[in-house]
Wavefront OBJ file of the C-alpha trace (Angstrom):
o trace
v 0.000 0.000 0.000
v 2.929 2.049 0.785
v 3.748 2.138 -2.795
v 0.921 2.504 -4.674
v 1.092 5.918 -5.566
v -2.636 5.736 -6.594
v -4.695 7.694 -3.295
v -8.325 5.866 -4.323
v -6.597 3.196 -5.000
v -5.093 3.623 -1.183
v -8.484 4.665 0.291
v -10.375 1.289 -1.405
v -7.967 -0.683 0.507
v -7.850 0.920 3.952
v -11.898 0.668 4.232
v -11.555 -2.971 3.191
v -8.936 -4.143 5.397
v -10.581 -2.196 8.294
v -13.683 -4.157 7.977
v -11.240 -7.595 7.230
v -9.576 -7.162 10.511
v -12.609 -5.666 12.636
v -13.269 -9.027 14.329
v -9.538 -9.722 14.809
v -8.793 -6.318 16.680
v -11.838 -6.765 19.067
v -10.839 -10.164 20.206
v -7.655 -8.682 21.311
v -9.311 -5.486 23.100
v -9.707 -5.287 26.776
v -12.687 -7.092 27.936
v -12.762 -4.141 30.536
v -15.348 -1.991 28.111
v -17.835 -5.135 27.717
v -19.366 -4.156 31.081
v -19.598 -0.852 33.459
v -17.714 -1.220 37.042
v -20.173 -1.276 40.316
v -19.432 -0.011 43.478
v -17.600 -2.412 45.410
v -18.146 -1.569 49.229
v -15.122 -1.329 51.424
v -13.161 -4.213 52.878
v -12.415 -4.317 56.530
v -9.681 -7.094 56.810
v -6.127 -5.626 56.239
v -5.245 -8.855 53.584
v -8.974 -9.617 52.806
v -9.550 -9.285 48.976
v -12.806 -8.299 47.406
v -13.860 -9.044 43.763
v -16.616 -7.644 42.205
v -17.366 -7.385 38.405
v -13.699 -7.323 37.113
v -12.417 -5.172 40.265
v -10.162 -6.953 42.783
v -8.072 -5.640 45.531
v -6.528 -6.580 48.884
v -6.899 -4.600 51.840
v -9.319 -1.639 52.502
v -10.333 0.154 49.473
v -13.663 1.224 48.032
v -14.714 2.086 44.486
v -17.504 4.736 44.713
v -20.462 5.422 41.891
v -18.239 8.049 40.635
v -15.817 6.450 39.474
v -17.440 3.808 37.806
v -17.524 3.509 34.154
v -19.984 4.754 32.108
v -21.091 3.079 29.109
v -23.626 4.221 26.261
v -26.685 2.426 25.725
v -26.938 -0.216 23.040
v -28.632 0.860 20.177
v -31.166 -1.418 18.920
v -29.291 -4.682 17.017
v -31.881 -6.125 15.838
v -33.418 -3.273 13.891
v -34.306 -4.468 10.076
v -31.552 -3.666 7.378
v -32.542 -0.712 5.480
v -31.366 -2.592 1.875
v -30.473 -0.500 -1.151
v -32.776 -1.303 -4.379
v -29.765 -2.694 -5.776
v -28.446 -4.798 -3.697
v -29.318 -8.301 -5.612
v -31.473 -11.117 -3.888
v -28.516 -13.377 -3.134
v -26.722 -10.915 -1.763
v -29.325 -10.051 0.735
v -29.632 -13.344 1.584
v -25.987 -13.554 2.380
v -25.937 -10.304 4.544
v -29.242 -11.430 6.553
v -27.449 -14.763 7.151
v -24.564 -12.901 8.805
v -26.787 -10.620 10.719
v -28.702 -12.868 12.014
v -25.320 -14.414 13.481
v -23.977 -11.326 14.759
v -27.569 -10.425 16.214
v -27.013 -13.629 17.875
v -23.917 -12.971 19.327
v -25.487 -9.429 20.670
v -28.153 -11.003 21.975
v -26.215 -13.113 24.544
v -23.698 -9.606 25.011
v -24.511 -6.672 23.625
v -21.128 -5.059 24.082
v -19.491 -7.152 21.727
v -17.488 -4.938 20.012
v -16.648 -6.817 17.271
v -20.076 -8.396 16.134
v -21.036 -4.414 16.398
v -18.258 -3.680 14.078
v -19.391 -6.166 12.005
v -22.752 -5.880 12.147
v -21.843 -2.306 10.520
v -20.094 -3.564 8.057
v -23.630 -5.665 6.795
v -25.579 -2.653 7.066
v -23.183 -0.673 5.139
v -22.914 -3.727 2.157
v -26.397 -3.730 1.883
v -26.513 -0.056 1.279
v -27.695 0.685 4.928
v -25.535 3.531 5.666
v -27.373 5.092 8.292
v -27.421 1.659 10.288
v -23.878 0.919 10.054
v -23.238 4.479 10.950
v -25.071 3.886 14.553
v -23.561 0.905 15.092
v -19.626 1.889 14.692
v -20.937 5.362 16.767
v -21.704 2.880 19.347
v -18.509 1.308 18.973
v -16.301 5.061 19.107
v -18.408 5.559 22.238
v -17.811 2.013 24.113
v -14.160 2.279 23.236
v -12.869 5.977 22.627
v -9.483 4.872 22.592
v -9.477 2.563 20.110
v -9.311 3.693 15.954
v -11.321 1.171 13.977
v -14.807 2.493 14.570
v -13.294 5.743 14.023
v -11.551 4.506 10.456
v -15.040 2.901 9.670
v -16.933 5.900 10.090
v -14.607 8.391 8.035
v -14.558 6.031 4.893
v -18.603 5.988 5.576
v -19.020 9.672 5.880
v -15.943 10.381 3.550
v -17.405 8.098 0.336
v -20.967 7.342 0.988
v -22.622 9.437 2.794
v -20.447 12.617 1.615
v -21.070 14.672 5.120
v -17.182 16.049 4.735
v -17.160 17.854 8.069
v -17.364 14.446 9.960
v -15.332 12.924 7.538
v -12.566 15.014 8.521
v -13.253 15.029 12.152
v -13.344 11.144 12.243
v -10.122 10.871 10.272
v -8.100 13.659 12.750
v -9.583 11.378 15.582
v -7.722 8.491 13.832
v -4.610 10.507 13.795
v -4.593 11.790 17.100
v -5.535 8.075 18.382
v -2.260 6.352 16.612
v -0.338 8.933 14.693
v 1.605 5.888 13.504
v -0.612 5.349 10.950
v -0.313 6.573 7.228
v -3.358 6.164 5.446
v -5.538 9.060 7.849
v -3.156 11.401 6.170
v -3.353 10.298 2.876
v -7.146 10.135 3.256
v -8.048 13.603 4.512
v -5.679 15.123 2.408
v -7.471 13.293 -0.225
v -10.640 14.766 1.247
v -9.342 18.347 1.160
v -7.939 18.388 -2.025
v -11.101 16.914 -4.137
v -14.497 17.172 -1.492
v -13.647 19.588 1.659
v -11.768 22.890 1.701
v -10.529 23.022 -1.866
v -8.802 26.217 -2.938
v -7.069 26.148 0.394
v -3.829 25.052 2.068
v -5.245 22.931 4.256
v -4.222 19.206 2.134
v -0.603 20.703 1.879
v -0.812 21.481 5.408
v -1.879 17.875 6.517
v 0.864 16.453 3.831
v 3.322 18.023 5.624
v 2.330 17.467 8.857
v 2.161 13.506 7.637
v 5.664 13.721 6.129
v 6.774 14.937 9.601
v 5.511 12.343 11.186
v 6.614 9.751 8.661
v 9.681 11.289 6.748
v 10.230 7.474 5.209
v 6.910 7.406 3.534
v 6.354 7.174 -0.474
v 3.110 7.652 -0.665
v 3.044 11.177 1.221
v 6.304 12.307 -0.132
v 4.418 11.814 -4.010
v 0.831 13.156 -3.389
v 3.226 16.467 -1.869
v 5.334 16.591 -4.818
v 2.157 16.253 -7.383
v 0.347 19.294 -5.186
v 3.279 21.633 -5.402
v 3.582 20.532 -9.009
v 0.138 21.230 -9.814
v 0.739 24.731 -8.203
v 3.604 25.415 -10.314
v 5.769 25.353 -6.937
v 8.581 23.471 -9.402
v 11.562 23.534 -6.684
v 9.405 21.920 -3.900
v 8.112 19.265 -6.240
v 11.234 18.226 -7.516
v 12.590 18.009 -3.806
v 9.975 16.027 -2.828
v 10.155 13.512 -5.791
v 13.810 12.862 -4.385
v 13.131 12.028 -1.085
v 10.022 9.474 -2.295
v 12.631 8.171 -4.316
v 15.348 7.876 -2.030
v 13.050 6.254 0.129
v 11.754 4.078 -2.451
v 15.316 2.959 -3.091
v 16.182 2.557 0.401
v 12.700 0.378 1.031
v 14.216 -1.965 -1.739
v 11.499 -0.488 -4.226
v 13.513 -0.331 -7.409
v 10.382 -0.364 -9.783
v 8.597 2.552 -7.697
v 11.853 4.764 -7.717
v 12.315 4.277 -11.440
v 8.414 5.165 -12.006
v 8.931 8.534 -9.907
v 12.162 9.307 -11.442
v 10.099 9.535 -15.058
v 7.609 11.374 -13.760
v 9.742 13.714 -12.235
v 11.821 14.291 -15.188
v 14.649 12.987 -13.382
l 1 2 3 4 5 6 7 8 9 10 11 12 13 14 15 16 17 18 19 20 21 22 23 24 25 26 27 28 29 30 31 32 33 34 35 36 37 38 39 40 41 42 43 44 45 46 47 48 49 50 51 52 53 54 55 56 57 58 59 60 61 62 63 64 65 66 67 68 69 70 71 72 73 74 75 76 77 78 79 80 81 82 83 84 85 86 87 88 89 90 91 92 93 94 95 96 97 98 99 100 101 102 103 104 105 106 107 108 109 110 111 112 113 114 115 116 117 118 119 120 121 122 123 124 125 126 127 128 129 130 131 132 133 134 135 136 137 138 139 140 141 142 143 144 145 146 147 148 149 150 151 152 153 154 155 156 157 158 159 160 161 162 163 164 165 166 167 168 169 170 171 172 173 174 175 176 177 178 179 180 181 182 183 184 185 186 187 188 189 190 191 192 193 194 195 196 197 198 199 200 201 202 203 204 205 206 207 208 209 210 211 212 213 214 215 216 217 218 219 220 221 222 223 224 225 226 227 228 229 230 231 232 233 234 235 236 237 238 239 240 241 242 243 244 245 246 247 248 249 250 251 252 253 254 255 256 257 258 259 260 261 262 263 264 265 266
């Protein structure tokens, strides 16, 4: 993906993989958020040990209603999909088969993340944006700290449902979550160069701010160079196309550095 040099092409394959590895992440997230904390009442032995709905500790301590954890209401998961006119019979019958899993699954816990991450993901095949956009906001709101609701709803709001503003706020979320990551860059700069604050600085701004981050990276170093390009900002291009192909040589990408050398002119 890093050196694909094609930013749709980049964006199709981030919202796939998201929904590929939804289930995987959640089994590997902190059962903590499946259930809100109680008040445990205070112990009175010095080494007795008191366990109550995930919280243990030895000795006298007490857990009071305010600092329990306070988690959003379920939305309804068994709701009827909202299908798209063109969504064909057999694949309807596919999605309902899965949903009717996941609802399963929800009905014996309905905090599990992942079947609500999926779950989204069957609304949003069958053309039910507005249910898989409730179910991932469930999701952000059961586990704020974690990016793949967040990721979810960007490409929704970003490609289907074309509401920009949240696009954008979803995808900063995503970077401020796990700047690590390259695609949010590539994404909202993609959104501000074609949908969202056109005419303004603000894709070159978020370019550079991802090249800061991630001075190694092809993919940001190009889409930089093609936007200064574009502006007739020749010097900045041309030092831009260097470093993605100094990277690209150093990465072991010999075929990528000798495409970006012709298209340079270099």
């Amino acid at each position: 993906m890093e050196h694909s040099l094609q930013i749709r092409h980049i964006i199709t394959g981030v919202a796939a993989a998201l929904v590929i590895i939804g289930a995987i992440m959640w089994t590997l997230y902190p059962r903590a958020v499946a259930a809100p904390i109680a008040e445990v009442a205070s112990t009175t032995g010095a080494l007795a040990t008191t366990s109550t709905n995930g919280v243990t500790g030895t000795g006298a301590f007490t857990v009071s209603k305010d600092d329990a954890i306070e988690l959003p209401t379920p939305p309804d998961f068994r709701a009827p999909i909202a299908y798209a006119t063109s969504v064909a019979p057999d694949v309807r019958a596919i999605i309902e088969t899965k949903a009717q899993k996941l609802q399963t699954q929800l009905a014996k816990d309905s905090f599990n993340l992942g079947a609500w991450i999926d779950l989204g993901a069957a609304r949003k095949m069958a053309g039910d944006y507005r249910g898989a956009e409730t179910a991932w906001a469930f999701v952000a709101k059961a586990a704020p700290q974690n990016t793949i609701a967040f990721a979810n709803l960007a490409d929704l709001y970003m490609n289907f449902l074309k509401d920009y503003p949240k696009a954008e706020v979803m995808l900063k979320k995503v970077i401020a979550l796990d700047p690590a990551q390259v695609e949010p860059y590539v994404s909202l700069a993609t959104l501000y160069e074609n949908f969202y604050k056109t005419g303004t600085a603000a894709a070159e701004d978020i370019l550079k701010k991802g090249v800061q981050s991630h001075p190694s990276s092809v993919d940001l170093r190009v889409l930089l160079a093609r936007l200064y390009a574009q502006a007739g900002r020749t010097t900045e291009a041309q030092a831009q196309y260097q470093a993605a192909i100094d990277s690209a040589q150093k990465q072991g990408h010999a075929d990528t550095a000798s495409q970006l050398k012709a298209e340079a002119g270099l």
